[in-house]
C-alpha positions in Angstrom: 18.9 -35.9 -34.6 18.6 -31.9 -35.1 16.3 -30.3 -33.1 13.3 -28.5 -35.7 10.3 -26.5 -34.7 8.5 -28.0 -37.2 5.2 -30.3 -35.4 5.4 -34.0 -36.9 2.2 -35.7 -38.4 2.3 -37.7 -35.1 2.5 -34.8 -32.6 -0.1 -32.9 -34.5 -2.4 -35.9 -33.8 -1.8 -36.0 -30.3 -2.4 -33.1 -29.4 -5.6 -32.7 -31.8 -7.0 -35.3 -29.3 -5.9 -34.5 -26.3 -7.5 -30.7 -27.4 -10.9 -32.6 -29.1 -11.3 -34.6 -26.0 -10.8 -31.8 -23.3 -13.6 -30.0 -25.6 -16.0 -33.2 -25.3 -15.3 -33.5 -21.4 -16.0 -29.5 -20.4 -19.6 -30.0 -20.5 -19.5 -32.8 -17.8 -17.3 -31.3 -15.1 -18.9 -27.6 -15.6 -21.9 -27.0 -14.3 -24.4 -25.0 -16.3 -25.4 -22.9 -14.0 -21.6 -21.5 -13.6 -21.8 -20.8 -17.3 -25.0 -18.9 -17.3 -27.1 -18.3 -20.1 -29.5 -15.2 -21.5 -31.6 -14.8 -18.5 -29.3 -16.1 -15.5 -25.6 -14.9 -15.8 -23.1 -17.1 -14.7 -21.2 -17.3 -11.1 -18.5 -15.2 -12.1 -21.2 -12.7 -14.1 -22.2 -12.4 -10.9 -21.9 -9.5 -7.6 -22.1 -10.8 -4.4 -22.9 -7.9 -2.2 -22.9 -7.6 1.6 -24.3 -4.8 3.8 -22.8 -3.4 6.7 -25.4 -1.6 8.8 -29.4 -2.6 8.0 -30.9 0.6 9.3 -33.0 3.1 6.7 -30.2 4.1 4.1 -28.2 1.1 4.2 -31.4 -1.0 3.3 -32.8 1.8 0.7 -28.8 1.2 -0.9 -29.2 -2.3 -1.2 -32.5 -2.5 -2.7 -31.5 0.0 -5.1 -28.5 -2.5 -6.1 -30.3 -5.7 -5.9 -32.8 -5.0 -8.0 -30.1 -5.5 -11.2 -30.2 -9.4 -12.1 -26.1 -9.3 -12.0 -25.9 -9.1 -8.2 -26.7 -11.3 -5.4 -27.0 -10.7 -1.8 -24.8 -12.6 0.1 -24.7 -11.0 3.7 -26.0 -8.8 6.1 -24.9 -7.5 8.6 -26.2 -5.6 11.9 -25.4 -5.0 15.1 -29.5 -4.9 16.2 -31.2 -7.3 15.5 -34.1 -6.3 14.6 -33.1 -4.3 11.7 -30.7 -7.2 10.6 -33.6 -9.6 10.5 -35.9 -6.6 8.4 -33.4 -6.9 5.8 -32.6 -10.8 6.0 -36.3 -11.6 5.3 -36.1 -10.0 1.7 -33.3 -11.6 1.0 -33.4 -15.1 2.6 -32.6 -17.5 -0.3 -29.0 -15.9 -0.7 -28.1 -14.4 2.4 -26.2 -15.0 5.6 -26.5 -12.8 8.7 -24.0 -11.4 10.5 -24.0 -9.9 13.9 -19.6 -8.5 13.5 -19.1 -6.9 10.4 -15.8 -8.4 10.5 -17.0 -11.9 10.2 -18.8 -10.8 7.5 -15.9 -9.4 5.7 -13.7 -12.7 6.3 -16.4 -14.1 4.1 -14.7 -15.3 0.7 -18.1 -15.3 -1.3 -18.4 -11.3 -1.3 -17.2 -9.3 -4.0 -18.2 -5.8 -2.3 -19.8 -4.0 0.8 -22.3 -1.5 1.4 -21.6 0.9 4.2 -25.0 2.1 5.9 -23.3 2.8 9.2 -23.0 5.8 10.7 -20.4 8.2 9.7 -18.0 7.8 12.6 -17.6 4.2 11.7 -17.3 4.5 7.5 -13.8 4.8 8.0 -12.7 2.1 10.0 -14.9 0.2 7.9 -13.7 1.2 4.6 -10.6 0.0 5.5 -11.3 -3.1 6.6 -13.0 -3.8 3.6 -9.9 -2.6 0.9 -7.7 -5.2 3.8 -10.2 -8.0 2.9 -10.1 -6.7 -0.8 -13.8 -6.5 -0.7 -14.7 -3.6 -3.3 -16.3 -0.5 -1.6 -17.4 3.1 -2.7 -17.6 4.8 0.7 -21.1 7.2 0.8 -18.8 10.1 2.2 -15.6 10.2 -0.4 -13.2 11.8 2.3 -13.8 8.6 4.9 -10.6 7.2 3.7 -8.4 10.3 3.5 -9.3 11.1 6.6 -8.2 7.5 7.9 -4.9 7.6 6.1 -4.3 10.5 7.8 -4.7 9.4 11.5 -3.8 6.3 11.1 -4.8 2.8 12.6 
């Protein structure tokens, strides 16, 4: 029998249904809420954020992202206490705290890190966060350059 690329009547049907029924089952192993609609976007619609360093700025960076309807706050993360609880409280329903910013980074749920930390520590941090491929945009644009340059 010669091989043809042409599909039979047969084949056709088959995989018409196996392609029909695959359409009829999405619905019932998706759940809607990973699809999103108009006013909630979907989970992979979404930013999940995490903040290193809850002091003034870091918190005043945060808001300023949260307040789009595309990201969610996922961690937080502070070496005091006190300030890591200030910014848990607005953000309770979605967030985790974190006392180790490394544990925090480990994390698979976050997308991308804001660093509120004191310079001397943006660049050790930076870095961390490209290793954990966590998406960052370092406040002072020379942090990484200047870690490349001394090294680890």
């Amino acid at each position: 029998m010669s091989e043809s690329n042409e599909l039979s009547r047969r084949r056709f049907m088959q995989k018409a249904t196996v392609v029909g029924a695959s359409g009829v089952a999405v619905p019932y192993f998706v759940p809607a809420a990973a699809l999103g609609d108009a006013e909630k976007p979907g989970a992979n619609d979404r930013i999940q954020i995490g903040l290193i360093g809850c002091g003034g700025m870091g918190r005043a960076n945060l808001n300023n992202c949260a307040k789009y309807p595309d990201v969610v706050v996922t961690g937080v993360c502070d070496i005091w206490k006190e300030r890591r609880e200030i910014a848990l409280a607005k953000f309770k329903e979605s967030a985790k705290p974190y006392h180790d910013y490394r544990e925090m980074l480990a994390q698979k749920d976050i997308d991308a890190v804001i660093i509120g930390t004191p310079p001397h520590w943006h660049c050790r941090q930076t870095v961390d966060a490209w290793r954990g491929r966590q998406g960052h945009l370092p406040a002072k644009a020379d942090d990484a350059l200047r870690w490349r340059k001394h090294g680890d």
